[in-house]
Biotite code that builds the C-alpha atoms (Angstrom):
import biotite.structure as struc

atoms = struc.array([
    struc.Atom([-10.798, 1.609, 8.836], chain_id="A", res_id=1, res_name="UNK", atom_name="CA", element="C"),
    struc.Atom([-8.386, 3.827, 6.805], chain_id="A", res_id=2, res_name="UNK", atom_name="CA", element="C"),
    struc.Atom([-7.760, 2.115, 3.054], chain_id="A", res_id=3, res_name="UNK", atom_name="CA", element="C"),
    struc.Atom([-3.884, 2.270, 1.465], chain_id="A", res_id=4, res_name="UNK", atom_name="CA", element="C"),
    struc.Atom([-3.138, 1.053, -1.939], chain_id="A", res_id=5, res_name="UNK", atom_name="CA", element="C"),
    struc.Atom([0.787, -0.448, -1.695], chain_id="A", res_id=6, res_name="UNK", atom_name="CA", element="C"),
    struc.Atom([2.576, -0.166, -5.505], chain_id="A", res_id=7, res_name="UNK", atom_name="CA", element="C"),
    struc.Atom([5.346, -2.554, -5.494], chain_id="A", res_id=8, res_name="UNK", atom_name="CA", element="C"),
    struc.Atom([7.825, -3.768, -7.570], chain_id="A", res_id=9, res_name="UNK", atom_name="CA", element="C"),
    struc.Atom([10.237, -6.994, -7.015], chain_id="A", res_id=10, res_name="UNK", atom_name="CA", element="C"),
    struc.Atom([13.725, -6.469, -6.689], chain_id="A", res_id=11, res_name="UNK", atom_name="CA", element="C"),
    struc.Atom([15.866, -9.164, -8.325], chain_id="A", res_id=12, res_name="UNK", atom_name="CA", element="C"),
    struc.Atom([16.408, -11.098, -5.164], chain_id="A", res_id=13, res_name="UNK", atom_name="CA", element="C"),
    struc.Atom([12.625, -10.537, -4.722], chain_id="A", res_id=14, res_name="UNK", atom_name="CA", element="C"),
    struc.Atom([11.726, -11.972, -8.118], chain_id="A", res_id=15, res_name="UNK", atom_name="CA", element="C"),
    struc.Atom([13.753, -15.054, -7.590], chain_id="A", res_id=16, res_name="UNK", atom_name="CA", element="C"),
    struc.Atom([12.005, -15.447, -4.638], chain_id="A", res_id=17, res_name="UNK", atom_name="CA", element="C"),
    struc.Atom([8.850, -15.195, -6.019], chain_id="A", res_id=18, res_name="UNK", atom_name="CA", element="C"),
    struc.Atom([9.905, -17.500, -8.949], chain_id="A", res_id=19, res_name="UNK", atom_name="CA", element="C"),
    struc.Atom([10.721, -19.955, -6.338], chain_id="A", res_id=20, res_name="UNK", atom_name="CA", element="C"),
    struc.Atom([7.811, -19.803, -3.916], chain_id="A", res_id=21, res_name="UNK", atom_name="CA", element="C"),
    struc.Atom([4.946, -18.476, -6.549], chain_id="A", res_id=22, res_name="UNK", atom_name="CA", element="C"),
    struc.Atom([2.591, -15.774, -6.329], chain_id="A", res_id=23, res_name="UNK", atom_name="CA", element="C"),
    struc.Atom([-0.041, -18.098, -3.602], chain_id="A", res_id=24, res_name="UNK", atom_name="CA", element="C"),
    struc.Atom([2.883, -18.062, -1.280], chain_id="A", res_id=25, res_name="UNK", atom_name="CA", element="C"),
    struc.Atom([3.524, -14.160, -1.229], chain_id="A", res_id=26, res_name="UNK", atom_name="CA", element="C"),
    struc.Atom([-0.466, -13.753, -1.318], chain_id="A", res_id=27, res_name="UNK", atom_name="CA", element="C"),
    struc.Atom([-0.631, -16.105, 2.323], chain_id="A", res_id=28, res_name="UNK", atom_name="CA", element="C"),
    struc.Atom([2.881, -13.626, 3.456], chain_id="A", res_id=29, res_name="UNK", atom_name="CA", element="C"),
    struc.Atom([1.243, -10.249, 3.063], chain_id="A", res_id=30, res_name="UNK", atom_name="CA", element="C"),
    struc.Atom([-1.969, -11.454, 3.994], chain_id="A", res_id=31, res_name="UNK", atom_name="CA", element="C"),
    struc.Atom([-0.340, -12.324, 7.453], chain_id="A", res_id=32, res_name="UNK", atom_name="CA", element="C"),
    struc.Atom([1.543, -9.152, 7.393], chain_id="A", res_id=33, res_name="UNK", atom_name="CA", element="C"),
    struc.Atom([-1.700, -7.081, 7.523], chain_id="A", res_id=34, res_name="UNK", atom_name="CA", element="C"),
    struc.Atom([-3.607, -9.543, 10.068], chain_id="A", res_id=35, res_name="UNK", atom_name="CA", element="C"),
    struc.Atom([-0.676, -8.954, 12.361], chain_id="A", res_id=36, res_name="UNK", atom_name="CA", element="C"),
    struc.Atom([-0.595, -5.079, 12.310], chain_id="A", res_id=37, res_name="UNK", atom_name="CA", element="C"),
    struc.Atom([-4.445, -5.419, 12.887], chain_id="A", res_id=38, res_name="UNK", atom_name="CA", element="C"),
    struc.Atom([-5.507, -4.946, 9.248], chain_id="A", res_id=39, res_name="UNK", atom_name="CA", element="C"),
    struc.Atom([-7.108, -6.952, 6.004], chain_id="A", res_id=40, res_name="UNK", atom_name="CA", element="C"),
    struc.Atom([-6.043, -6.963, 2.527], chain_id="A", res_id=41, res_name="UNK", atom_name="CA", element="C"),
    struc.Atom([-8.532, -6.837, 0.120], chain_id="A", res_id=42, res_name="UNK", atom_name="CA", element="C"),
    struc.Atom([-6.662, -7.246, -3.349], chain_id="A", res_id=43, res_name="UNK", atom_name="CA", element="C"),
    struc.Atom([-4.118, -8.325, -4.632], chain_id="A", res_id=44, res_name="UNK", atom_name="CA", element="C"),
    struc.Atom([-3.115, -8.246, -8.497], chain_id="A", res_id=45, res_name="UNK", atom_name="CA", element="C"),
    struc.Atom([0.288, -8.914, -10.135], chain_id="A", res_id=46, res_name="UNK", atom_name="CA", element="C"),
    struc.Atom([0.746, -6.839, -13.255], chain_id="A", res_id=47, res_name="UNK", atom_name="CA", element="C"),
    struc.Atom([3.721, -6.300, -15.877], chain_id="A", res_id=48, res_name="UNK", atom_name="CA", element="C"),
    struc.Atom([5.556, -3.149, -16.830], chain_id="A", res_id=49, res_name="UNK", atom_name="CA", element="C"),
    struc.Atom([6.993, -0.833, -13.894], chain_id="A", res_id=50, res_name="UNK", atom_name="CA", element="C"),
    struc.Atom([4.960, -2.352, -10.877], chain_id="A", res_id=51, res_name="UNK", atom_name="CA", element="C"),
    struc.Atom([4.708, -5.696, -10.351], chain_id="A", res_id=52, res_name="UNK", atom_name="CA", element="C"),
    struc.Atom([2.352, -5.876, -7.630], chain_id="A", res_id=53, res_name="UNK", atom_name="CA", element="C"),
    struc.Atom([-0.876, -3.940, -6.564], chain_id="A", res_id=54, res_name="UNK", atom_name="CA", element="C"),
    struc.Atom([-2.246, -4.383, -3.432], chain_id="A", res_id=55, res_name="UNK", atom_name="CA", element="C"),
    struc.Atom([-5.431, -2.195, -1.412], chain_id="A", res_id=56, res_name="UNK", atom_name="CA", element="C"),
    struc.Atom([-6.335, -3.313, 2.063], chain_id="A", res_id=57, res_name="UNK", atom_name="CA", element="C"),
    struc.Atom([-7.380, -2.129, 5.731], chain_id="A", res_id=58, res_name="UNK", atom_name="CA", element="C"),
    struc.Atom([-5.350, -0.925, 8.061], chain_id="A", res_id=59, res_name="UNK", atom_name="CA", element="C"),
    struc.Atom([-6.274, 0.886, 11.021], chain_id="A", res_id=60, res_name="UNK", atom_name="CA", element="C"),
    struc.Atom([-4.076, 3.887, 10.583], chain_id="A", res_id=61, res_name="UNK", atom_name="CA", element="C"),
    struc.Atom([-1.469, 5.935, 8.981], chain_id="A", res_id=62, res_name="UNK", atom_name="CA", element="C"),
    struc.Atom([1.632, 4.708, 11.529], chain_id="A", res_id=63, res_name="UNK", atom_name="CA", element="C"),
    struc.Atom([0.651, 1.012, 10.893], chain_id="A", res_id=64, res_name="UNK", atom_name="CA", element="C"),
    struc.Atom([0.686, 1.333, 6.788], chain_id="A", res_id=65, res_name="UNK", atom_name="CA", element="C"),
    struc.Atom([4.262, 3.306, 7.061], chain_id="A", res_id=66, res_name="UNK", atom_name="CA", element="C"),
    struc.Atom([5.433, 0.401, 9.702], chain_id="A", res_id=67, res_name="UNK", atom_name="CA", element="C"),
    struc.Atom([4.324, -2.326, 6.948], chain_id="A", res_id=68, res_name="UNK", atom_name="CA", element="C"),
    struc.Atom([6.109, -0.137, 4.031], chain_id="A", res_id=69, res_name="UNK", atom_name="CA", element="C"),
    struc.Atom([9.019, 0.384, 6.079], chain_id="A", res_id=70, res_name="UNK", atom_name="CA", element="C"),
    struc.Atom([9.004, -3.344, 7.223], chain_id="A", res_id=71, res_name="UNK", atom_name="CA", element="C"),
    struc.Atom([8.938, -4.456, 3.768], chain_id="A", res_id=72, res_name="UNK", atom_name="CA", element="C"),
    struc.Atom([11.373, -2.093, 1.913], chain_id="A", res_id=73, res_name="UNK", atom_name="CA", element="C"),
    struc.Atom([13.759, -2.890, 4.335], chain_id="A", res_id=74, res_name="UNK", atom_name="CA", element="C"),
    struc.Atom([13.891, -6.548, 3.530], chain_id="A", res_id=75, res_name="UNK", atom_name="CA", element="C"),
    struc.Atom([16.009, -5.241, 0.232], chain_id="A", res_id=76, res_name="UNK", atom_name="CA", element="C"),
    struc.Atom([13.623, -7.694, -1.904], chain_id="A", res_id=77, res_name="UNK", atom_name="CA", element="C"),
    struc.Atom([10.565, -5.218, -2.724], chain_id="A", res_id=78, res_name="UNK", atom_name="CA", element="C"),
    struc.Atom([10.646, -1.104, -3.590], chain_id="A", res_id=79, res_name="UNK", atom_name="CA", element="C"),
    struc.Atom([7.409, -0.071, -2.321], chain_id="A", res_id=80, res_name="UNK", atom_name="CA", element="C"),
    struc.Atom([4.829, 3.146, -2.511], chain_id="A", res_id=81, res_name="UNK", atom_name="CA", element="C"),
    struc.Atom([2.111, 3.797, -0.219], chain_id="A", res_id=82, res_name="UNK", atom_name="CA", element="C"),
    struc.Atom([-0.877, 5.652, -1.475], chain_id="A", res_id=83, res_name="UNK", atom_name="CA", element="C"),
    struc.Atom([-3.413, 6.176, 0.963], chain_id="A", res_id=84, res_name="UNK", atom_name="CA", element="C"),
    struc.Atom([-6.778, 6.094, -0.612], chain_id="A", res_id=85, res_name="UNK", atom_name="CA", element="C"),
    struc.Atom([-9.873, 8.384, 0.481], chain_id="A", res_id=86, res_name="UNK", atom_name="CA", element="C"),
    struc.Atom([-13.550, 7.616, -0.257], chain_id="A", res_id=87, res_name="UNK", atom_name="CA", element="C"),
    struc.Atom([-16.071, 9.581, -2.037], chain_id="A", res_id=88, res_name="UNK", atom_name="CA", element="C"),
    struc.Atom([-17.119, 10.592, 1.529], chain_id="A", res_id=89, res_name="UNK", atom_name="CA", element="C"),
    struc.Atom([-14.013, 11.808, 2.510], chain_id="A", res_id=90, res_name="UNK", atom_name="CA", element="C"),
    struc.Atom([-13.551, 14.354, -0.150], chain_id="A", res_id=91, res_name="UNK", atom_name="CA", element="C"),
    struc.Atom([-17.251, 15.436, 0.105], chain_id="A", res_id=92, res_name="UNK", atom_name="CA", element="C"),
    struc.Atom([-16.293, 16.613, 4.023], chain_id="A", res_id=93, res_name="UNK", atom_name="CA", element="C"),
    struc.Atom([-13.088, 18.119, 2.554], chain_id="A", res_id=94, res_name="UNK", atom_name="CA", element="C"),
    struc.Atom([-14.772, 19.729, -0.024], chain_id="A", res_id=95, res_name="UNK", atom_name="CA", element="C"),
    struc.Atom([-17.648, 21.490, 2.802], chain_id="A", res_id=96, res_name="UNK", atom_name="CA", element="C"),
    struc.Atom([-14.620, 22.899, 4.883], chain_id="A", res_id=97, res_name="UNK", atom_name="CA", element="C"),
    struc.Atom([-13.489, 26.298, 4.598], chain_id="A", res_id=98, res_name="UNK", atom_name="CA", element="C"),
    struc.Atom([-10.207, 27.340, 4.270], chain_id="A", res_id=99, res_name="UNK", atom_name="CA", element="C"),
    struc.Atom([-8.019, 30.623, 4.707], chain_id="A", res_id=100, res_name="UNK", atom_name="CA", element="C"),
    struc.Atom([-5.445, 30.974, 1.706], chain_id="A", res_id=101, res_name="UNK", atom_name="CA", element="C"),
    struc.Atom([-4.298, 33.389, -0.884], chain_id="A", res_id=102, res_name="UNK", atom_name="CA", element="C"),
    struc.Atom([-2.467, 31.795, -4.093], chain_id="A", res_id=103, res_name="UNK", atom_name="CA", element="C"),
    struc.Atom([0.669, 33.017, -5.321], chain_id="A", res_id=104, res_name="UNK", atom_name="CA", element="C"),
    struc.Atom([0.389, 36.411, -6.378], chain_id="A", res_id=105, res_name="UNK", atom_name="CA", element="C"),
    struc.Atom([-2.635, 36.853, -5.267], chain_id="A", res_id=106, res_name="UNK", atom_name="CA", element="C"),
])
């Protein structure tokens, strides 16, 4: 199953929530989130600075991790980004395929 990595960073009605419930009670939400679309998170870390949350998990495609993103940015309590993450396995095919282009000026 296709990996994402979500970047996200708490809004100030998201941060009081978070205050309120704690970090265990938004791990259990998104957890849930991801089960429902069919998917598993696999970490979750709170950090300081510009994001406050990173998260990498399982979903099975590219549709499902834009429905979560959109699902949760909508909500008005998290800005989210959605990176989706490729393995060393994935770039090796990439790398073996060949491609037609000329660069600029070329």
């Amino acid at each position: 199953m296709p990996k994402y990595m979500f970047v996200a960073s708490y809004t100030a009605e998201g941060t009081k929530g978070l205050l309120k419930d704690g970090g265990s009670a938004r791990k259990s939400a998104v957890e849930k989130l991801a089960k429902s679309a069919g998917g598993k998170i696999e970490h979750i870390w709170y950090a300081f600075g510009e994001d406050d949350v990173y998260l990498v998990g399982e979903l099975p495609d590219n549709a499902t991790a834009a429905a979560i993103s959109l699902t949760v940015g909508a909500s008005g309590a998290v800005r989210v980004r959605t990176v989706p993450l490729l393995s060393v396995e994935d770039i090796d095919a990439a790398s073996k395929k060949s491609l037609d282009y000329r660069k600029p000026g070329g």
